[in-house]
C-alpha positions in Angstrom: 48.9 66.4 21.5 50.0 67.6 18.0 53.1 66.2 16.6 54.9 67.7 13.7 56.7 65.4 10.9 57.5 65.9 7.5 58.0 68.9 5.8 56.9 72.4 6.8 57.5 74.4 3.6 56.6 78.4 2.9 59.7 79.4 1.3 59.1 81.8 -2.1 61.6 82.3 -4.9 60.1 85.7 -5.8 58.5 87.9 -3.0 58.2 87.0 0.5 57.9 83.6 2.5 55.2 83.0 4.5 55.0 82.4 8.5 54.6 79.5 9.9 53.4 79.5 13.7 52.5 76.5 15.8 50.5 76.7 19.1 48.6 74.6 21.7 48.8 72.8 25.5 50.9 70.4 23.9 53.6 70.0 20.9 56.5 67.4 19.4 58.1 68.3 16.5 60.1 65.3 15.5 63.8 65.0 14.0 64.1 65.0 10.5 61.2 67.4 10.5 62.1 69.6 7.1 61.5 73.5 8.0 61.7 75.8 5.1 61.8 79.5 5.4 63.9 80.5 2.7 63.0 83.6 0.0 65.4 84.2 -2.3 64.1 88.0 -3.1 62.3 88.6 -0.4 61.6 88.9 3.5 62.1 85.7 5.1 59.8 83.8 6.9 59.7 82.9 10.5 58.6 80.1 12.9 56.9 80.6 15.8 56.0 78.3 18.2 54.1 78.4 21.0 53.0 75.9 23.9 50.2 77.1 26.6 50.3 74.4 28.7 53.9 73.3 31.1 57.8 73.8 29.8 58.6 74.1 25.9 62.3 71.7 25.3 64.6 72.2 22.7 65.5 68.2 22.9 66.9 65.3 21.2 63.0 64.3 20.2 63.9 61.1 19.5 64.6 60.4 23.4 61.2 59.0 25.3 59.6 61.9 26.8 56.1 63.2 26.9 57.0 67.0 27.2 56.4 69.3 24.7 59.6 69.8 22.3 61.4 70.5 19.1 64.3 68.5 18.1 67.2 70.7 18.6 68.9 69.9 15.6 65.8 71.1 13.3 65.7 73.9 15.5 69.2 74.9 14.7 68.7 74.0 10.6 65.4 76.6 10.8 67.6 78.7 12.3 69.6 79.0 8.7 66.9 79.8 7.0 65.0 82.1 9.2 64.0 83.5 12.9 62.5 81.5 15.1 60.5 82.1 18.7 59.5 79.7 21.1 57.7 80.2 23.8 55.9 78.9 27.1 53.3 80.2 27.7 52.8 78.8 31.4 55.9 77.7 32.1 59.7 77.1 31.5 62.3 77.2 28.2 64.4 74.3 28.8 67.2 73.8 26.1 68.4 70.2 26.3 70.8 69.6 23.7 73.1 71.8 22.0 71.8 74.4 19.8 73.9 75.8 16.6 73.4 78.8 14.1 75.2 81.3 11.7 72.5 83.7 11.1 69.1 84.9 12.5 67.3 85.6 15.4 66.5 83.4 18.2 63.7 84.5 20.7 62.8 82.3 24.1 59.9 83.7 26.1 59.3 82.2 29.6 56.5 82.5 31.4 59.0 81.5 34.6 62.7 80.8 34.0 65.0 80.1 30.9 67.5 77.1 31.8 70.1 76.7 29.2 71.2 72.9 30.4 73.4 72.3 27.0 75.3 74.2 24.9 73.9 76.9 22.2 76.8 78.8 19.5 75.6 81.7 17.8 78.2 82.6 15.3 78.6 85.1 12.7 75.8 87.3 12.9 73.3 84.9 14.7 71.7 87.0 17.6 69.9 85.7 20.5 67.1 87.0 22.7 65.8 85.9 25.8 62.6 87.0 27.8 61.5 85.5 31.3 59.2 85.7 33.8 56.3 86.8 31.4 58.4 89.7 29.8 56.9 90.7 26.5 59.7 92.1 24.1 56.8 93.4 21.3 55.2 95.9 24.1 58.2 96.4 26.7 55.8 95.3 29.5 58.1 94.5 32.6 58.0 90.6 34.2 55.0 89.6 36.0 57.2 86.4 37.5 59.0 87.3 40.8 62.5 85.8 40.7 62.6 84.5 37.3 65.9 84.3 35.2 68.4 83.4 32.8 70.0 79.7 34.5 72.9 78.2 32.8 73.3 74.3 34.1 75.7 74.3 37.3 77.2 71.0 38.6 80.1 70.6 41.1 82.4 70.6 38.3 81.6 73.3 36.9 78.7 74.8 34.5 77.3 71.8 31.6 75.1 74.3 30.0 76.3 77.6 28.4 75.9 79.8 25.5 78.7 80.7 23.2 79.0 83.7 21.2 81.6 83.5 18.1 82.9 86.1 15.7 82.8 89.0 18.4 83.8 92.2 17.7 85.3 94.5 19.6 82.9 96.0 21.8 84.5 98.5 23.9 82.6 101.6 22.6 79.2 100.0 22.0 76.2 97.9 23.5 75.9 94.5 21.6 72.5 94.1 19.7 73.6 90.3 19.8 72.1 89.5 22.7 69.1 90.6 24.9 67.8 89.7 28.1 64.5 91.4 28.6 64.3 93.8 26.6 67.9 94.9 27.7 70.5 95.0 25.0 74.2 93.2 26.3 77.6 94.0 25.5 80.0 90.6 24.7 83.0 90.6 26.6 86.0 88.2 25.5 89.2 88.8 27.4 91.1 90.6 30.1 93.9 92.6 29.4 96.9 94.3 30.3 96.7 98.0 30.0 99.6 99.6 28.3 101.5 102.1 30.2 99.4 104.9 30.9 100.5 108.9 31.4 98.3 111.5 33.8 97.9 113.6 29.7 96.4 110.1 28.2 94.8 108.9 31.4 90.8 108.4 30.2 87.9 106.6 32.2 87.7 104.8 28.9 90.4 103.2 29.0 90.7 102.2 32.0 87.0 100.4 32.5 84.8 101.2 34.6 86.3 102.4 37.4 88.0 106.0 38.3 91.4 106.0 36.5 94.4 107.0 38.6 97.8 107.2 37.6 99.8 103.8 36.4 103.0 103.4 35.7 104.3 100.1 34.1 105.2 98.5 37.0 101.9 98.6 38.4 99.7 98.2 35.2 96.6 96.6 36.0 93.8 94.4 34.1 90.3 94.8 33.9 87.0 93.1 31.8 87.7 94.7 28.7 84.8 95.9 26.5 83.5 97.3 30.4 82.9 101.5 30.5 79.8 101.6 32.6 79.1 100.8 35.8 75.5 101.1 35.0 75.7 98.1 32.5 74.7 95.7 30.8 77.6 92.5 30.2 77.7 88.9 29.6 80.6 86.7 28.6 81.3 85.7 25.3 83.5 82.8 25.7 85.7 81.5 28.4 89.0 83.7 29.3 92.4 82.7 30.3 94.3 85.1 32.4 98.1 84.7 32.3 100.6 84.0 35.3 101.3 87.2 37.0 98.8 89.2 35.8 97.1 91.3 38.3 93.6 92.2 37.8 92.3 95.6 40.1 88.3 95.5 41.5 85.5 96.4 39.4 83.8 99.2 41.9 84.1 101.0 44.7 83.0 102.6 47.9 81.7 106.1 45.9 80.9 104.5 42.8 79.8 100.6 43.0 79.0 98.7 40.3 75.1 98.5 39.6 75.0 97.1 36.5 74.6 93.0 35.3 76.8 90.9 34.9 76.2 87.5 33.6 78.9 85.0 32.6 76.9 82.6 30.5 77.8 79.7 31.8 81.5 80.6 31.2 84.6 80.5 33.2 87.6 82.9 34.3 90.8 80.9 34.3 93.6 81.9 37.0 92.4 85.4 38.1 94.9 87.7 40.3 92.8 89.8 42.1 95.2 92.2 44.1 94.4 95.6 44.9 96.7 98.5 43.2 96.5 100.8 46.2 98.5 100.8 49.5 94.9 101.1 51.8 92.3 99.6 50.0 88.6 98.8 51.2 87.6 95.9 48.5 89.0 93.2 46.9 87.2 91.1 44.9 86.0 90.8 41.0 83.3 93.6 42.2 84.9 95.9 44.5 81.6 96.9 45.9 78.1 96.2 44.0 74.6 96.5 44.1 73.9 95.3 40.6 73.3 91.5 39.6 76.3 88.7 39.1 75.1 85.4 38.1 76.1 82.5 35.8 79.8 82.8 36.6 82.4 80.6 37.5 85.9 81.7 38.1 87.8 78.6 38.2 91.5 78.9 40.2 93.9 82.0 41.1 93.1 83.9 44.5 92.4 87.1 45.6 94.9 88.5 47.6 95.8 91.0 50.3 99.4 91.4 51.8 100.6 94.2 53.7 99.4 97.1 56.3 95.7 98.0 56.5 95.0 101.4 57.8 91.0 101.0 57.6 88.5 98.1 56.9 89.0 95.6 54.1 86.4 93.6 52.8 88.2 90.5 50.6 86.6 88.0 48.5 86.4 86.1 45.1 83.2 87.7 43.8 82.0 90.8 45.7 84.2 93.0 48.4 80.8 94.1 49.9 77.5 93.0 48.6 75.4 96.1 49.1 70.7 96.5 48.9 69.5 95.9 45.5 72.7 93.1 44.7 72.3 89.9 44.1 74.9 86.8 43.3 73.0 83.8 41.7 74.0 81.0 39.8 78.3 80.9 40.4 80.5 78.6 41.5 84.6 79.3 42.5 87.8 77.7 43.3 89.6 80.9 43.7 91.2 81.1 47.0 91.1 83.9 49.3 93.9 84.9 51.3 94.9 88.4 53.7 97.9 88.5 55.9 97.6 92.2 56.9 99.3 94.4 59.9 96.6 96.3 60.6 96.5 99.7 62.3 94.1 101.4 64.6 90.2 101.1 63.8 91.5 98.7 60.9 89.8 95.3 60.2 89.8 92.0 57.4 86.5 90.9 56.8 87.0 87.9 54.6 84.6 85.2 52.7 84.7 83.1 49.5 81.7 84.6 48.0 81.2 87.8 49.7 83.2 89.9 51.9 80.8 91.7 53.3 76.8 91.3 52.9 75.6 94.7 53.8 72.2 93.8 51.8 71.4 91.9 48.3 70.8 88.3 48.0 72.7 85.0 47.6 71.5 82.1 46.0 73.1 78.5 44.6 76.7 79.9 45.1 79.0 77.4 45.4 82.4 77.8 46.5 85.5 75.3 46.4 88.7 77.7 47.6 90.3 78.0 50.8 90.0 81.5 52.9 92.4 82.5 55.2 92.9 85.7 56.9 95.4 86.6 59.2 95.6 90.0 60.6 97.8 91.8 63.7 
């Protein structure tokens, strides 16, 4: 067992810093441990650290625990001063206690999974990157660990471990480099909104997300995920979102063109979301219409999805995917969104409805948890 104490010190006032990398089956480095990366004319130095034996905690060291760790709080002060990897060599990344920085890079590698069970803030220009199931960022080789992943804490209440990203820009246009999951860069959504009234001479799959753009008119404006312009993507949610009362929010997907893309909500939530569709016979209704891409660490918390007049073909309705299709998979979310269609249906017409899933025509389900109510009523 090697435990760290003290000061670690390869800072430079002229020139570059040195490196400082830590490895073996089995390491503690302590609070009040002093890391110093700093050069004040030159390239900064970096920690790496690296355990080959079991998980690697970002902890509160001073609690009674024989895993291998560093405290979390010198982990975010080395963050100040320069990047920092850990990684597992055989194992896990667990981060136990919150985890703060302004600047700098952050790098887990996981030999399995990555569970974020506090919470981590990157803010400013701090970036974060994330590699599991054996992924190796420096030579783009794929995981070698089936099922591995990205698992922000879930309890019945809600998620107790997420990761917050401040000082967000507007990402609409362009991928995020401040944050990676495998080797994939993310873009960071932060809200819903309205869209403003819309003509057929201004009408642009741009602005309208990242489904086909029809015609709106202000009466029927809708909402979607902003930041969202490929249904081939790569999202995760920056922070927690609020939708106002009244606002209606239209599926992310559809029958021709599903989403196929990842979305991962961090841990966060999605306050009192409408989802209603915008046309008169629709076949989804859910956050994703229809998808075959990955949803996971999500929790929409309140407002319903909702269906409410005639039905001239099959509906699929539910909080998070209309129909789940091969290759899709829903991991890690919880919802109290309710679910509720009271159709008049016509010939050949049918409601399929569920809290998770409307319809599971393929894909995979796992640790869903869902708290609403699902009615559907159909003549």
């Amino acid at each position: 067992s090697t435990q760290i104490s003290g000061s670690l010190d390869v800072s430079a006032e002229k020139g570059d810093a040195g490196g400082i990398s830590i490895w073996g089956p089995h390491i503690q480095i302590q609070r009040g441990t002093k890391i110093h990366l700093n050069a004040q004319q030159g390239r900064r130095a970096s920690l790496d650290v690296e355990v080959t034996s079991g998980d690697l905690h970002a902890a509160d060291a001073d609690a009674a625990s024989s895993e291998s760790r560093i405290d979390a709080a010198v982990l975010s002060a080395a963050l100040e001063e320069g990047d920092v990897r850990l990684k597992s060599g055989e194992g896990n990344i667990q981060v136990d206690a919150p985890v703060s920085w302004q600047r700098h890079l952050l790098r887990l590698d996981a030999q399995q999974d990555i569970h974020v069970n506090s919470v981590m803030t990157a803010i400013g220009t701090a970036t974060l990157e994330m590699n599991h199931g054996g992924h190796d960022a420096d030579t783009d080789s794929p995981a070698t660990w089936d099922d591995s992943g990205v698992h922000m804490a879930l309890s019945d209440d809600g998620f107790t471990g997420r990761v917050d990203f401040k000082d967000v820009l507007d990402q609409s246009e362009t991928l995020n480099p401040r944050l990676k999951i495998n080797g994939e860069s993310y873009a960071l959504l932060t809200e819903v909104v309205n869209h403003p009234f819309l003509t057929q001479a201004n009408a642009t799959q741009s602005l309208r997300g990242i489904t086909d753009l029809k015609f709106l008119t202000q009466a029927n404006a809708t909402q979607s995920l902003r930041g969202i312009t490929d249904l081939n993507g790569n999202y995760a949610m920056a922070a927690a979102v609020g939708v106002a009362d009244g606002s209606v929010f239209t599926p992310i997907g559809t029958e021709d063109k599903p989403f196929t893309g990842r979305l991962d909500g961090l841990g966060h939530k999605i306050t009192n979301l409408s989802i209603t569709p915008e046309l008169k016979d629709p076949s989804h209704v859910a956050l994703l219409g229809v998808s075959e891409g990955d949803l996971r660490n999500l929790d929409l918390d309140g407002g319903e999805s909702r269906l409410g007049w005639r039905v001239g073909s099959k509906v699929n309705i539910a909080s998070f995917v209309g129909e789940l299709r091969d290759g899709g998979r829903i991991a890690n979310v919880r919802t109290s969104a309710d679910v509720s269609a009271v159709a008049i249906t016509g010939k050949s017409a049918s409601v399929t409805a569920g809290n998770i899933v409307g319809k599971m025509a393929g894909g995979a389900i796992s640790n869903a948890h869902a708290y609403g109510s699902v009615t559907a009523t159909a003549t």
